[in-house]
N, CA, C and O atoms as a Tinker XYZ file with bonds, in Angstrom:
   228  protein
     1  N     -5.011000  -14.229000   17.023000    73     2
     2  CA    -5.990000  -13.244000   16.594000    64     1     3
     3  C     -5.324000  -12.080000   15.862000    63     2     4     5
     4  O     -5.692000  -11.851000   14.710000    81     3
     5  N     -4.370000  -11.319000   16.430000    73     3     6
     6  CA    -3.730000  -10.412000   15.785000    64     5     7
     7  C     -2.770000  -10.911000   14.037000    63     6     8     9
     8  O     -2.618000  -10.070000   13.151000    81     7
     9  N     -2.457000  -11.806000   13.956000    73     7    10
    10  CA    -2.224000  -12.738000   12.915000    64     9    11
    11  C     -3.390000  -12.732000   11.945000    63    10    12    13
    12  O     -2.872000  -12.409000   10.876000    81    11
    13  N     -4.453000  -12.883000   11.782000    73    11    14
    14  CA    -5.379000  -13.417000   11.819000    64    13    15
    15  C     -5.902000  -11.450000   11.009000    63    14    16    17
    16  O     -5.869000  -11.096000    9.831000    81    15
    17  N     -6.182000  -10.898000   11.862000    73    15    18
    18  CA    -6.338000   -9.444000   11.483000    64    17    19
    19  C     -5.194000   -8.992000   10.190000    63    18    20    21
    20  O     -5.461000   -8.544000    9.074000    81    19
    21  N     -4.089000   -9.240000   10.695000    73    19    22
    22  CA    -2.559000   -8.641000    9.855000    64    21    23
    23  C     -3.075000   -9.271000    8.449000    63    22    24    25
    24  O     -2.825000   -8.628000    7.430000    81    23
    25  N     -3.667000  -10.296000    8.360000    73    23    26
    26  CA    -3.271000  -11.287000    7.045000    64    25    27
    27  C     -4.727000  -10.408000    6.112000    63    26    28    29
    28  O     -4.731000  -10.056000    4.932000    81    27
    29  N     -6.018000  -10.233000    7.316000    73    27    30
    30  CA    -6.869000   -9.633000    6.196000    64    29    31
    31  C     -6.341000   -7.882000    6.363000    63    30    32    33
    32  O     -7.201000   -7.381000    5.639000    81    31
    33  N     -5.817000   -7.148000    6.665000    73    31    34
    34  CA    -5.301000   -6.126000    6.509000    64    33    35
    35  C     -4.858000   -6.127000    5.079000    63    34    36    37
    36  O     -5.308000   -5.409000    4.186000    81    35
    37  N     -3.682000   -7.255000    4.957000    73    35    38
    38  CA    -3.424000   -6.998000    3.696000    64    37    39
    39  C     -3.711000   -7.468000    2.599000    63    38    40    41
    40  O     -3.131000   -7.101000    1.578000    81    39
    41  N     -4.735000   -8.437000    2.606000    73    39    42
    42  CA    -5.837000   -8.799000    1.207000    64    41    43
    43  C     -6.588000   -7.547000    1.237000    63    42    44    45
    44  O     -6.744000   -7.011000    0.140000    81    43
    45  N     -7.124000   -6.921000    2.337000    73    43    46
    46  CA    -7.799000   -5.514000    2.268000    64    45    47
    47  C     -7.052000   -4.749000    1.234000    63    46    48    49
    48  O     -7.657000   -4.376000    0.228000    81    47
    49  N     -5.776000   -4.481000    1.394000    73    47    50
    50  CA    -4.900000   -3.746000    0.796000    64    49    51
    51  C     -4.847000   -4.232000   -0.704000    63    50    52    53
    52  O     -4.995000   -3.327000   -1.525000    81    51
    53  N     -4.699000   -5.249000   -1.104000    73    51    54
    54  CA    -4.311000   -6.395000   -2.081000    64    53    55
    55  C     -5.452000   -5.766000   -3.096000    63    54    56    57
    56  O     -5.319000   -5.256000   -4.208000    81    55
    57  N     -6.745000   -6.023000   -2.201000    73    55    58
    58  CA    -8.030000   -6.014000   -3.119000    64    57    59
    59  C     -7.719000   -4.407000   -3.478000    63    58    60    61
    60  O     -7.258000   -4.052000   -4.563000    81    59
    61  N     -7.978000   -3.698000   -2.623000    73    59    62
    62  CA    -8.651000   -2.338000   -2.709000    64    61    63
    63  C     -6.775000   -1.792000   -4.197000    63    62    64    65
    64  O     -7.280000   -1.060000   -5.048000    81    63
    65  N     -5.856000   -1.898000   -4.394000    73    63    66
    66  CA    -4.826000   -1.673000   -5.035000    64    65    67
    67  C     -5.066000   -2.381000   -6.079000    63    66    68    69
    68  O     -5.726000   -1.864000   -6.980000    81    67
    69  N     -4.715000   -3.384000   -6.178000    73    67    70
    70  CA    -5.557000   -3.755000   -7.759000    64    69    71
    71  C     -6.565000   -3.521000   -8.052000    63    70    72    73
    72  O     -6.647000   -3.336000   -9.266000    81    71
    73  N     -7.811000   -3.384000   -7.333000    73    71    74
    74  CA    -9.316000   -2.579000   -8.013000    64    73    75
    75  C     -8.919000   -1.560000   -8.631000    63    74    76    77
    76  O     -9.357000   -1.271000   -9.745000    81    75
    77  N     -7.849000   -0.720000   -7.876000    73    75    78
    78  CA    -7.761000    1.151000   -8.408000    64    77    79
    79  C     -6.993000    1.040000   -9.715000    63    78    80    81
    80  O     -7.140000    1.735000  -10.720000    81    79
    81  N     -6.088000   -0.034000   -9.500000    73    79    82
    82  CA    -5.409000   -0.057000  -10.709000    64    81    83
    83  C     -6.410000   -0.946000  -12.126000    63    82    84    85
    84  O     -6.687000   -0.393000  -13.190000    81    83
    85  N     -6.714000   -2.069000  -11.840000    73    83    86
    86  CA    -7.767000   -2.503000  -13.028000    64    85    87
    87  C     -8.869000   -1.256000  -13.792000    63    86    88    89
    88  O     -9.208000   -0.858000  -14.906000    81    87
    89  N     -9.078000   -1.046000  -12.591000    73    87    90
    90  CA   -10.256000    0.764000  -12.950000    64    89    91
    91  C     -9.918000    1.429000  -13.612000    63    90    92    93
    92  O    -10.711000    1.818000  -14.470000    81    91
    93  N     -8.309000    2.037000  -13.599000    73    91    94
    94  CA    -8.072000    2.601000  -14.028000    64    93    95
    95  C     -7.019000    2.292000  -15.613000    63    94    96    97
    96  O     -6.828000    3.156000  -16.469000    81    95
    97  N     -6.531000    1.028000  -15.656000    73    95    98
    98  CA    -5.870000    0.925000  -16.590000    64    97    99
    99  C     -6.600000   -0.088000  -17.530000    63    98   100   101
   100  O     -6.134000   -0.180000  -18.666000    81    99
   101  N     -7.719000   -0.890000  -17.201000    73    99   102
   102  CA    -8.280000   -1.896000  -18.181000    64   101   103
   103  C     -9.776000   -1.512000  -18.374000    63   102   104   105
   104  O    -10.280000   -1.384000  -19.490000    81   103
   105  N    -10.186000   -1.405000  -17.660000    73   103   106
   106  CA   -11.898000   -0.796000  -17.349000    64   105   107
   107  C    -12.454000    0.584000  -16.871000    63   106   108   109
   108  O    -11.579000    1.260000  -16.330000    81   107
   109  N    -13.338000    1.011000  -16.913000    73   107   110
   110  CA   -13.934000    2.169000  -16.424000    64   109   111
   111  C    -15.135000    1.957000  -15.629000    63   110   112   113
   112  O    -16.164000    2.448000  -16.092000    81   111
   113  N    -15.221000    1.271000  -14.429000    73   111   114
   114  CA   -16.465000    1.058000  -13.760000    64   113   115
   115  C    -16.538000    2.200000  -13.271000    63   114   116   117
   116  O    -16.784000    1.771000  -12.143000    81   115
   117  N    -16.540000    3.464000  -13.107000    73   115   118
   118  CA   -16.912000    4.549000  -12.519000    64   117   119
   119  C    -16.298000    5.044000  -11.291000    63   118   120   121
   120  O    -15.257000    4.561000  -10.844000    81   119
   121  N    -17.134000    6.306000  -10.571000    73   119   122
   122  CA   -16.599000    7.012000   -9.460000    64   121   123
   123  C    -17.222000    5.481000   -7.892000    63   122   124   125
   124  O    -16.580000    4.962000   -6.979000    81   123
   125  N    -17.991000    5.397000   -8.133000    73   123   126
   126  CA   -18.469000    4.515000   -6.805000    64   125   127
   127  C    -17.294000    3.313000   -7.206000    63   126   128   129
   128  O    -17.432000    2.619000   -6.199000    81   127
   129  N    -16.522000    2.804000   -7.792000    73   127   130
   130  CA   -16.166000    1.417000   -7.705000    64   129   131
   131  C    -14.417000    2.154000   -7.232000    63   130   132   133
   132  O    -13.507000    1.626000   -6.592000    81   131
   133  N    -14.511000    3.628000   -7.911000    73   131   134
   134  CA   -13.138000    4.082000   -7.284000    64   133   135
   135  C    -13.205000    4.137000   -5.620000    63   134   136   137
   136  O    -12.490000    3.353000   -4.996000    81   135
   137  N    -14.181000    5.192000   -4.811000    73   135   138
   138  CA   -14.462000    4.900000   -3.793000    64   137   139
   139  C    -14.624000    3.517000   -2.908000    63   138   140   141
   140  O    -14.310000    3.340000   -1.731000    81   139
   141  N    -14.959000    2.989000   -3.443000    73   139   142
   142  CA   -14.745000    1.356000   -2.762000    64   141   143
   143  C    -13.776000    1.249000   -2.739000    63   142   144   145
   144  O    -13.267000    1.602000   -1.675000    81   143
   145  N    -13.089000    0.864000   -3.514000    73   143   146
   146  CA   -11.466000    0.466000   -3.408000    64   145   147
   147  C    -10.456000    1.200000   -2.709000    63   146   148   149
   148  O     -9.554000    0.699000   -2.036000    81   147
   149  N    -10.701000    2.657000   -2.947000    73   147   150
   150  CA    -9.773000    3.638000   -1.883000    64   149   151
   151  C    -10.625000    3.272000   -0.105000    63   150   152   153
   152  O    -10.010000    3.168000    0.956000    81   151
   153  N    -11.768000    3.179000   -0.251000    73   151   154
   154  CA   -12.185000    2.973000    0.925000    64   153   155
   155  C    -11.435000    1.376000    1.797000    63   154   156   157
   156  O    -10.857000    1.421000    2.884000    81   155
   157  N    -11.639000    0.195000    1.036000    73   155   158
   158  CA   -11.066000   -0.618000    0.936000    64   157   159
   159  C     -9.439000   -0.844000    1.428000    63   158   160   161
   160  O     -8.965000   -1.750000    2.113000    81   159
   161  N     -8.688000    0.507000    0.717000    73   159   162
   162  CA    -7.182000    0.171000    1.214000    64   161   163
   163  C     -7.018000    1.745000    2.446000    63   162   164   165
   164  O     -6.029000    2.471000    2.547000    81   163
   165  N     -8.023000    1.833000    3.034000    73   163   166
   166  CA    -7.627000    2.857000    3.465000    64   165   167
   167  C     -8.322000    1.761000    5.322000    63   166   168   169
   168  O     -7.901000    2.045000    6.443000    81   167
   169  N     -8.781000    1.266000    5.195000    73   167   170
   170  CA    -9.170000    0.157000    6.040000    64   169   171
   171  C     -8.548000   -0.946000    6.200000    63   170   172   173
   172  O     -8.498000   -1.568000    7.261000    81   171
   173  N     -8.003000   -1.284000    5.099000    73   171   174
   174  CA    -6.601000   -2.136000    5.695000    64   173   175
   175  C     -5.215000   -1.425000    6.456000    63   174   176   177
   176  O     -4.570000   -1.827000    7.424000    81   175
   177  N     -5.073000   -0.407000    5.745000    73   175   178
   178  CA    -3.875000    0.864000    6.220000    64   177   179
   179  C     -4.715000    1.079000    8.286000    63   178   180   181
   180  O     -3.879000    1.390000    9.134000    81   179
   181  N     -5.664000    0.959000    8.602000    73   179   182
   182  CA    -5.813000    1.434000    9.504000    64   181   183
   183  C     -5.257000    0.353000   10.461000    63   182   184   185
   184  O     -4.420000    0.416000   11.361000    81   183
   185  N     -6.338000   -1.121000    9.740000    73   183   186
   186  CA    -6.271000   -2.687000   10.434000    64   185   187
   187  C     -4.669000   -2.630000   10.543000    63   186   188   189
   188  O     -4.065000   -2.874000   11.588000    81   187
   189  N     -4.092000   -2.294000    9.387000    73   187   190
   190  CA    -2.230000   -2.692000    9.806000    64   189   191
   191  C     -1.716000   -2.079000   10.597000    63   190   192   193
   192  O     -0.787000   -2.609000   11.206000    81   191
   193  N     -2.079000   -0.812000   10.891000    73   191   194
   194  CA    -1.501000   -0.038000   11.489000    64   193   195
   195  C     -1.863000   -0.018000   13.102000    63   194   196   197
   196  O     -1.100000    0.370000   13.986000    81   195
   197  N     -3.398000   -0.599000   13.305000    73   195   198
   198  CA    -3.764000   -0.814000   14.527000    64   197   199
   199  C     -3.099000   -2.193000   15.704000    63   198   200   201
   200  O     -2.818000   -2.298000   16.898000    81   199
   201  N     -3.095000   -3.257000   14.173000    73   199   202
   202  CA    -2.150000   -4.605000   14.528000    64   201   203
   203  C     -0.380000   -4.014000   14.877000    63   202   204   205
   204  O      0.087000   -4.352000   15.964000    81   203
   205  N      0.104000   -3.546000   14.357000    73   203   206
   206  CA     1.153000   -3.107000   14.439000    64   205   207
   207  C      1.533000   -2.008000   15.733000    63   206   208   209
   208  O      2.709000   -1.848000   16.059000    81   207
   209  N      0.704000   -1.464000   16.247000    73   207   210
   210  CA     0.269000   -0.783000   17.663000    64   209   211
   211  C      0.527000   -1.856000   18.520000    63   210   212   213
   212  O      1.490000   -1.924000   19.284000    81   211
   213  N     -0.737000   -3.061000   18.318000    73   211   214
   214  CA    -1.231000   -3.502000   19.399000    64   213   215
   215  C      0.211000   -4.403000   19.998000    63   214   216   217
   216  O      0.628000   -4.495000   21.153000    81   215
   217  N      0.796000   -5.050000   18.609000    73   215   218
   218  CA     2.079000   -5.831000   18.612000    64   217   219
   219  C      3.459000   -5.491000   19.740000    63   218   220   221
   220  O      4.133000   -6.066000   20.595000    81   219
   221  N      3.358000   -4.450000   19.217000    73   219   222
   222  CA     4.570000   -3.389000   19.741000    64   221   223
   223  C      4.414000   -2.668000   21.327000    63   222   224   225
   224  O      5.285000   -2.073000   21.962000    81   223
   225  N      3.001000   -2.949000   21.708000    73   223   226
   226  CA     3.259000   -2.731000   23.015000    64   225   227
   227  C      3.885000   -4.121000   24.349000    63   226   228
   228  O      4.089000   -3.805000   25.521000    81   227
């Protein structure tokens, strides 16, 4: 299970980092598609960081 979490942590991350970067260097979808994506890697940063807790105890 914790495996399992770690791996979408970092497609979370994956997605939400290339969205900010496509947004910003090829396209202009706006302020809501920036928010998604920061929202996006800021929810994997938590998932990794919570897996990485749970690991270590």
């Amino acid at each position: 299970m914790k495996e399992i979490a770690k791996v979408i942590a970092f497609i979370l991350l994956i997605i939400g980092t290339t969205g900010l970067l496509v947004n910003e260097f090829v396209v202009d979808w706006g302020r809501c598609a920036v928010i998604t994506f920061a929202c996006l890697n800021v929810v994997g940063l938590v998932a990794l960081a919570c897996t990485s807790c749970v690991r270590n105890k």
